[in-house]
C-alpha positions in Angstrom: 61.9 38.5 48.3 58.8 40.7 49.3 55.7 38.8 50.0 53.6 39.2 47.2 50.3 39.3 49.7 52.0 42.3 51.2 52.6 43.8 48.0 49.0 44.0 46.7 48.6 45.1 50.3 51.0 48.2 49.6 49.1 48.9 45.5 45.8 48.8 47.1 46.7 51.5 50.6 46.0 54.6 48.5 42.7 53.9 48.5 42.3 53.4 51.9 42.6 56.7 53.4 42.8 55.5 56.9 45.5 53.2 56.2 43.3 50.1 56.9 43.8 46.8 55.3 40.6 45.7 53.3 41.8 42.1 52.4 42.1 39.7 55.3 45.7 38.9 56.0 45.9 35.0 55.3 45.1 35.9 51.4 47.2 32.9 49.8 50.0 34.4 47.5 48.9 31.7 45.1 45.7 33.3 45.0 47.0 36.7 44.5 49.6 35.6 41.7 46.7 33.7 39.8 44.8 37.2 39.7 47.6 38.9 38.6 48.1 36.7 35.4 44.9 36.4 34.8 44.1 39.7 34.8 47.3 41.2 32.9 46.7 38.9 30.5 43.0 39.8 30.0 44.1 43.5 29.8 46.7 42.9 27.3 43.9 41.1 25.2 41.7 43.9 25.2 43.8 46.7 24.5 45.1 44.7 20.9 41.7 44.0 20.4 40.3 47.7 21.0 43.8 48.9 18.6 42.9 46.3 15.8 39.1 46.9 15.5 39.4 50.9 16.1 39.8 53.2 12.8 41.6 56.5 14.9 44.5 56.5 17.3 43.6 56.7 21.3 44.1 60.2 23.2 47.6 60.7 24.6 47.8 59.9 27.7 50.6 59.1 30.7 51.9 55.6 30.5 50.8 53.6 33.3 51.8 50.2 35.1 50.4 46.5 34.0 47.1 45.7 35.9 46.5 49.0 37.4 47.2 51.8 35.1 47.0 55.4 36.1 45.8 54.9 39.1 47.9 54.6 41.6 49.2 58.2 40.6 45.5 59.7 40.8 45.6 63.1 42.9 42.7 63.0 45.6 42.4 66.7 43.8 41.4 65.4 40.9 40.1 68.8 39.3 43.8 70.1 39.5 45.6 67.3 39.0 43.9 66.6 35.5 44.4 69.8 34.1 48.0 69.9 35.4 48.2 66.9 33.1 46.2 68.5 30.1 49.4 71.0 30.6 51.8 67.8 28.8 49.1 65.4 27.1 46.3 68.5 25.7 43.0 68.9 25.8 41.8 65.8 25.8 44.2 62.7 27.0 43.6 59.5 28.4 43.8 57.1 31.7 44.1 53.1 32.0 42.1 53.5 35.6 42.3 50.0 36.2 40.2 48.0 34.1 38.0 51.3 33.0 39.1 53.7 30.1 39.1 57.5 31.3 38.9 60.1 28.9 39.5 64.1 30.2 38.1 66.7 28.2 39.5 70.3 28.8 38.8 72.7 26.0 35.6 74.1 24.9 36.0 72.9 21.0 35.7 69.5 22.2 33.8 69.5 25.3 31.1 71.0 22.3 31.7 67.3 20.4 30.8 65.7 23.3 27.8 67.3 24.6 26.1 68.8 21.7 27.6 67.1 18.4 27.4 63.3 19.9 24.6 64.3 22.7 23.4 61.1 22.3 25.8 59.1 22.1 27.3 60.5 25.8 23.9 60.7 27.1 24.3 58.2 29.5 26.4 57.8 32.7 29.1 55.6 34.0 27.7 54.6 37.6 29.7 54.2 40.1 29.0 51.7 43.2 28.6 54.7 45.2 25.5 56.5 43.3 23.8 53.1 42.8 23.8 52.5 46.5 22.9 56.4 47.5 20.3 56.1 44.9 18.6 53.3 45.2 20.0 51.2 42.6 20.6 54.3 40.5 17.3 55.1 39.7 17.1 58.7 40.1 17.7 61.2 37.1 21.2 61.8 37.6 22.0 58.3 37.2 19.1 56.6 34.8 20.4 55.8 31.4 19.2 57.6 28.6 15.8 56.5 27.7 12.1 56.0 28.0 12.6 56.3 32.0 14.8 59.1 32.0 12.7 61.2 29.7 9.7 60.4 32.4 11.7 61.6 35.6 13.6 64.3 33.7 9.6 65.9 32.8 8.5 65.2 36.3 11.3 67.9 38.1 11.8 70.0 35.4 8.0 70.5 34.2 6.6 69.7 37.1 8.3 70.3 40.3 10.8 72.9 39.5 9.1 75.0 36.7 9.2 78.8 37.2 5.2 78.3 37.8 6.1 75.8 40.9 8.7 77.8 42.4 6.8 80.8 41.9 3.9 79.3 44.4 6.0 78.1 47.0 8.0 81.4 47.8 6.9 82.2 50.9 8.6 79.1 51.8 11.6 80.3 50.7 11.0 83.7 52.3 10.2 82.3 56.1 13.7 80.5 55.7 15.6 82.8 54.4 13.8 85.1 57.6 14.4 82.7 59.8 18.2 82.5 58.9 18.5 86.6 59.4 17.2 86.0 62.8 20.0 83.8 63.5 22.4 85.2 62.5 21.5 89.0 64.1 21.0 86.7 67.4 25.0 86.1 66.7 25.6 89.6 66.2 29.4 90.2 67.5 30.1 86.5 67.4 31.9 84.2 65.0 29.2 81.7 62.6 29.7 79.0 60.7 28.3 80.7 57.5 28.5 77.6 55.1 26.5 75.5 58.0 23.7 78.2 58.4 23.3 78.6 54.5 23.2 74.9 54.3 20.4 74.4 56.7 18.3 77.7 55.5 18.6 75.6 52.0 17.7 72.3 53.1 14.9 73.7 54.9 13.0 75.0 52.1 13.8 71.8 50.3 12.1 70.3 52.8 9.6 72.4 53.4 8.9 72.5 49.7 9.1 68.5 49.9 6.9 67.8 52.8 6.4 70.8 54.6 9.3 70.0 57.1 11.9 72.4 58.9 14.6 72.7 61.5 14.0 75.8 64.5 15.1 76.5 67.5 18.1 75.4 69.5 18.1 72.3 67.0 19.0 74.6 64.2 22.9 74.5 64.6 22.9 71.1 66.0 21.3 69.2 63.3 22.4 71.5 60.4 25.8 70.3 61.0 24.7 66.7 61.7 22.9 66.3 58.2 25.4 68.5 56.8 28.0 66.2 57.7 26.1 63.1 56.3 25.7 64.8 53.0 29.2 65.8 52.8 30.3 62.3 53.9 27.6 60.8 50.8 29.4 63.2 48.3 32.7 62.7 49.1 31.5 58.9 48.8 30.1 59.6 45.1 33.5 61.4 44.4 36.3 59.0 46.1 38.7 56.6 43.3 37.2 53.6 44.4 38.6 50.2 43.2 35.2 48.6 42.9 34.4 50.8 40.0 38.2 49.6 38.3 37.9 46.2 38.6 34.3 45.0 38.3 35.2 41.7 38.7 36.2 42.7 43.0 33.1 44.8 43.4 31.3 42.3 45.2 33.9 42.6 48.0 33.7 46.1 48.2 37.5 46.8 49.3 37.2 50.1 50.3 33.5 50.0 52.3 32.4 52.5 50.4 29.3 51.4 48.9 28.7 50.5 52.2 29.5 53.4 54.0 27.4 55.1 51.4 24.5 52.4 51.9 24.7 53.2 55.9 24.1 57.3 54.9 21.4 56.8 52.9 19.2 54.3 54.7 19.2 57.1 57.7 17.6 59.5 54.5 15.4 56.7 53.9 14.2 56.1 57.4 13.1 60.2 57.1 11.4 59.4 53.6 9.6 56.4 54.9 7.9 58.2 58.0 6.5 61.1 55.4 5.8 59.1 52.6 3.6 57.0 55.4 1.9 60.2 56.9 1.2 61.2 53.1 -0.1 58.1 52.4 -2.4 58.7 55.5 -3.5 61.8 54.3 -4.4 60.9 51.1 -6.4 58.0 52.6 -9.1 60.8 53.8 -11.7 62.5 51.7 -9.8 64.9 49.9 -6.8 64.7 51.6 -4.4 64.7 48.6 -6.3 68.1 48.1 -5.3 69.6 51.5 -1.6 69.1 50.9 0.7 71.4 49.1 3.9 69.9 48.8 6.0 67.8 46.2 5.8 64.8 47.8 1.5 65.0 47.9 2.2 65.5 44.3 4.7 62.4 43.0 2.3 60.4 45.4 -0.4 61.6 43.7 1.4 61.3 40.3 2.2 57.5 41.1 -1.4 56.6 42.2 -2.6 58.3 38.6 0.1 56.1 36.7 1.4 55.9 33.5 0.9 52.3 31.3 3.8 52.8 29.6 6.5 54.2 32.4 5.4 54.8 35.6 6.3 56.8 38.5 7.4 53.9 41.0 8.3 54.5 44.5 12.0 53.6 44.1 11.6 56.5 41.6 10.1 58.4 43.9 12.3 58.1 46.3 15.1 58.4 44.4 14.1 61.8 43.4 13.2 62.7 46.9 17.2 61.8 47.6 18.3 64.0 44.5 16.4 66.9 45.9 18.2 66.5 49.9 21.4 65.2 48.9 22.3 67.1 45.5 20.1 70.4 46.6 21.4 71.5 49.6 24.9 70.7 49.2 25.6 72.3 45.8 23.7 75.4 46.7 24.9 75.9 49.8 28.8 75.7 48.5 28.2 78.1 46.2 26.8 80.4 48.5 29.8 79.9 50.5 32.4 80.7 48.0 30.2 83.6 46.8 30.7 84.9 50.4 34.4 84.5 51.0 35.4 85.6 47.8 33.2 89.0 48.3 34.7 89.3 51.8 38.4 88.9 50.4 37.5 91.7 48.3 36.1 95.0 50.1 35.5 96.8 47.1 32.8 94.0 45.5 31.5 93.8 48.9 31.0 98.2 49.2 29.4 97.7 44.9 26.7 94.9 46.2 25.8 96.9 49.6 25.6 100.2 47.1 23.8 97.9 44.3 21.0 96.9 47.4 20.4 100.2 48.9 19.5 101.2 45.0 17.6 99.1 44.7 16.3 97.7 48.2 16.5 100.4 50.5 18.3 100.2 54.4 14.8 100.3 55.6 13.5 97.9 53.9 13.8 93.9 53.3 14.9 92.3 50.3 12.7 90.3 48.4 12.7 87.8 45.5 11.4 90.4 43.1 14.2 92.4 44.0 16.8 90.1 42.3 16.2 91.0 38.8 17.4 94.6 39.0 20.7 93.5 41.0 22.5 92.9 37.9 26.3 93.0 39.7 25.2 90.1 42.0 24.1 87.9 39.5 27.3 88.6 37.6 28.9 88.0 41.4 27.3 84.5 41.3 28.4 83.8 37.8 31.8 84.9 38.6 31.5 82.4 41.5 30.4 79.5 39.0 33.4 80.4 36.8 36.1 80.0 39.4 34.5 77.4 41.5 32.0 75.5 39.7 29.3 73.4 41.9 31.1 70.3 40.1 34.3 70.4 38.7 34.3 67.5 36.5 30.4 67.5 36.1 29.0 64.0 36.5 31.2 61.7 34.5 29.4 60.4 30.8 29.4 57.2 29.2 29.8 56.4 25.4 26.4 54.0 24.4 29.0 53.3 21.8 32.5 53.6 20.5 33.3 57.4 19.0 35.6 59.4 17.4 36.0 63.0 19.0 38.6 65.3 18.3 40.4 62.2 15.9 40.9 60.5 18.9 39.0 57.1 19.5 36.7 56.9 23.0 35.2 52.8 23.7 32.2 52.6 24.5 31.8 52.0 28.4 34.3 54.7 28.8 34.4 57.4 31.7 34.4 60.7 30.5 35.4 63.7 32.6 34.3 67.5 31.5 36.8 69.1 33.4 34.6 72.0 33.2 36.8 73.9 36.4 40.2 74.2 33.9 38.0 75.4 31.2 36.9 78.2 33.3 40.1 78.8 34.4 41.9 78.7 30.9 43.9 82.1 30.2 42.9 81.2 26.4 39.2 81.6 26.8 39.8 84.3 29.9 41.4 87.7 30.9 43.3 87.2 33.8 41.8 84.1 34.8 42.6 83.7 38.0 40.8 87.0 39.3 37.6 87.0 40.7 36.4 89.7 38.8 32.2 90.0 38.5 32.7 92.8 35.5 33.7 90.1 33.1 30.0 88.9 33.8 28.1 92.7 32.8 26.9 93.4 29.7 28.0 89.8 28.1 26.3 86.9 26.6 27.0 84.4 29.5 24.3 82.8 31.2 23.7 79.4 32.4 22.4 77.6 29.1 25.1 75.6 28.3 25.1 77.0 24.6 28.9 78.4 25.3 31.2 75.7 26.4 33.8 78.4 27.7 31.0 78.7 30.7 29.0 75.9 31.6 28.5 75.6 35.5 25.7 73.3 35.3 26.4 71.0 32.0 24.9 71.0 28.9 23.0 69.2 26.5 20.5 66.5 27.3 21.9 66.1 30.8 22.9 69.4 31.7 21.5 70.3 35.8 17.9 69.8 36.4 17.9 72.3 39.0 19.3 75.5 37.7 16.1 77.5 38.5 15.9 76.4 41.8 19.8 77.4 42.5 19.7 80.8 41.0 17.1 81.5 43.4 18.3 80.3 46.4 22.2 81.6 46.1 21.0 84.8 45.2 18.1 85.4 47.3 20.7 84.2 50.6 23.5 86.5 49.1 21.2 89.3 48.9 20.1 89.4 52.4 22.6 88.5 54.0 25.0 91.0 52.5 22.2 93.8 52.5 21.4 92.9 56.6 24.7 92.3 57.6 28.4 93.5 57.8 31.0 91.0 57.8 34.0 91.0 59.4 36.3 87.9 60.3 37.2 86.8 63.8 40.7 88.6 65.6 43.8 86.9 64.0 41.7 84.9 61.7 42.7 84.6 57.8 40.6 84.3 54.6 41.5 80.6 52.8 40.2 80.2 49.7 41.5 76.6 48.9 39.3 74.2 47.6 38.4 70.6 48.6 37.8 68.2 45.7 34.8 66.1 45.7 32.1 65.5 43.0 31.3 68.7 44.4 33.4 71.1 45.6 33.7 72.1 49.0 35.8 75.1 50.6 38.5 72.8 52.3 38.4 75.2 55.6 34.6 76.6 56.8 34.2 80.1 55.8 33.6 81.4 60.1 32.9 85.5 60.4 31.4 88.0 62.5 28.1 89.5 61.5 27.5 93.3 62.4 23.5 94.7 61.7 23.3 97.2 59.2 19.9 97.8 58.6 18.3 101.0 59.5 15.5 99.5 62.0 15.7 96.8 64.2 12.2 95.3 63.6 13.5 94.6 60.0 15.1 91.3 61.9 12.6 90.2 63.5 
């Protein structure tokens, strides 16, 4: 007979992608059989109590074992694997994931129930161990409940620090990194470069230059871009792994897995950086006018938080929880993007030859491009959009949370439920588009799309209350990068290299294999790159 020890051994390896054992070996089978009573039992209990007490019928959904439901079939693909699944259950189905409900949405009609007819309801979020240790107890504005607080931090970035007016003022910021990133790369000329790398650190330099005036030059330029790239990565793939302390509640506090504190170690190394210019800020702003002789956002939410507000305030936990949003979910989505936008364009000349065209109209090869070029290059915003459609910044958006037990297309969603958009199938859905699978800009010209939320057959960055924060700020930096980079340089890949397109699931999605080519000058002048 197998040793039950072992067993719960074997039902908990998925989760442990390097095989290791999280529970110490000696675990008494007594111990383990008590658990597994107890908490079948308690499962049981619930789910007759949730049927008796709930007027509609829950969503279909795969039948799953006692204790740990779907789980143990979860895809680490998770985008893919839920709409194969919407292929058998429909467009909206549901998961036993341990002791948590999941509900996947996957068709525009309902996705609209949830985020614009019962907005408030799934205003809030189901946090996960991960975001409340990368976040500081979950006290940014992607994790704050709906509420009082929420309303404060939600005014604060989108009224404050990334208003048109705002971003506006700090262009030139944008300008010497996007300058500094053409450089590079024409000091690469002829030789392969990590392309996702180099648009990551051009991005998280003007975040941190628009932060605290910040940057990375010089030979440390490739070295730390992929060192903070990789602890970014390694925080998102955190915030997107199945983790069993999420499940089961009741094992959080051993954290099986090490993710929360794995995710802890990442972001106290953020912290340390946030504490040094939050101390030299501080410094400043001791001095006559010194808050007056800094132009960053970091002078201001100091300046924001010594002003005060009776009724919420600004803390520093929210301060610095912001300052983590801006790093962490900035650069990283942005970047992606950009990166997908260039391999997709690459593994189709003809888009590539339209842009280049498009830019000398409107550009010039003797000239530079600038921000106020990017209005009149109308096939490389529908190039980005296109991008969005096919791989959006986050698949299955940031998971909601019923305040309270609904009813959405007849189907009955508890309260305390997960709720996945799985906004990447809708895009992808050959009932809501021609020849889905196509990258294909036209679609984009001369249509109605934008990045609103107010269609739910194309919603990159959400919708509703919730939707992104920061679409102002990514529009502007994806296209400003794709624009110079495309108009400065041909691209080419390396001898006996291949274009992958494949895609790495994560609550934000990655290109599984780094987009590496070969940048050739194409400007007419040479001192345009310098």
């Amino acid at each position: 007979m197998a040793n039950p020890t072992n067993l719960w051994y074997d039902l908990l390896g998925w989760m442990n992608f390097d095989g290791s054992k999280s529970i110490k070996q000696g675990t008494p089978g007594f111990i383990f059989t008590v658990t597994v009573v107890f908490a079948v039992a308690w499962f049981m209990f619930r789910s007759r109590a949730q049927k008796r007490n709930s007027p509609s019928p829950p969503p279909p959904g795969p039948r799953g074992l006692p204790l740990f439901g779907n789980l143990l079939s979860l895809d680490p693909e998770l985008h893919s694997y839920f709409a194969n699944l919407a292929e058998t259950y429909g467009p909206i189905f549901r998961l036993q994931l341990g002791g948590k409900v999941g509900i996947v949405v996957s068709s525009p009609e309902i996705a609209r129930e949830v985020l614009k007819d019962q907005d408030t309801a799934f205003a809030n979020r189901d946090v996960p161990a991960a975001g409340r240790a990368a976040t500081y107890g979950g006290a940014d504005i992607v994790w704050t409940p709906y509420g009082p607080e929420w309303r404060m931090l939600r005014k604060v970035c989108v009224l404050k620090m990334l208003s048109n007016t705002t971003l506006d003022s700090v262009y030139e910021l944008r300008r010497r990194e996007v300058r500094q990133t053409v450089r590079y790369m024409h000091s690469r000329a002829g030789s392969p470069v990590n392309i996702g790398e180099q648009l990551f650190l051009t991005v998280l330099n003007v975040i941190t230059n628009m932060l605290w005036g910040g940057s990375v030059e010089g030979d440390e330029r490739a070295s730390l871009g992929a060192e903070f790239r990789q602890a970014i990565s390694e925080m998102t793939d955190c915030l997107g792994k199945p983790n069993v302390s999420d499940f089961f509640p009741w094992l959080s506090r051993f954290d099986l897995q090490g993710i929360e504190k794995k995710t802890h170690n990442i972001a106290l190394r953020f912290d340390s950086i946030f504490e040094k210019m939050i101390g030299q800020r501080l410094q400043i702003g001791t001095a006559a006018d010194g808050w007056e002789e800094q132009k960053d956002f970091l002078q201001f939410l100091l300046k924001l938080k010594e002003e005060g507000d009776s009724k919420t305030p600004l803390t520093m936990t929210h301060l610095k929880a912001l300052l983590m949003d801006m790093v962490v979910g900035g650069s990283d989505t942005s970047s992606n993007t950009s990166e997908f936008a260039m391999a997709e364009i690459m593994n189709n000349p003809e888009i590539m030859m339209r842009i280049q065209q498009e830019l000398e109209s409107v550009v010039g090869k003797d000239n530079i491009v600038e921000e106020s070029h990017i209005s009149e290059l109308k096939y490389l915003q529908a190039v980005m959009k296109e991008t969005l459609r096919l791989h959006p910044a986050l698949p299955l958006l940031v998971p909601h949370c019923p305040s309270e037990t609904c009813t959405v297309a007849g189907y009955n969603v508890p309260k305390g439920s997960r709720v996945f958009l799985n906004v990447w199938a809708i895009h992808r859905d050959a009932s809501n588009w021609d020849n889905p699978l196509k990258f294909d800009p036209s679609r984009f010209l001369d249509t109605k799309w934008d990045y609103s939320g107010s269609d739910f057959k194309y919603f990159p960055f959400g919708s509703g209350r919730r939707i992104c924060a920061g679409i102002a700020m990514a529009e502007r930096m994806v296209m400003f990068s794709l624009a110079t980079l495309i108009h400065s340089f041909d691209w080419r890949l390396a001898e006996g290299e291949k274009l992958d397109l494949s895609e790495k699931f994560g609550i934000v999605l990655k290109k599984k294999i780094p987009l590496v080519a070969v940048p050739t000058p194409r400007l007419s002048d040479p001192v345009l790159y310098e």
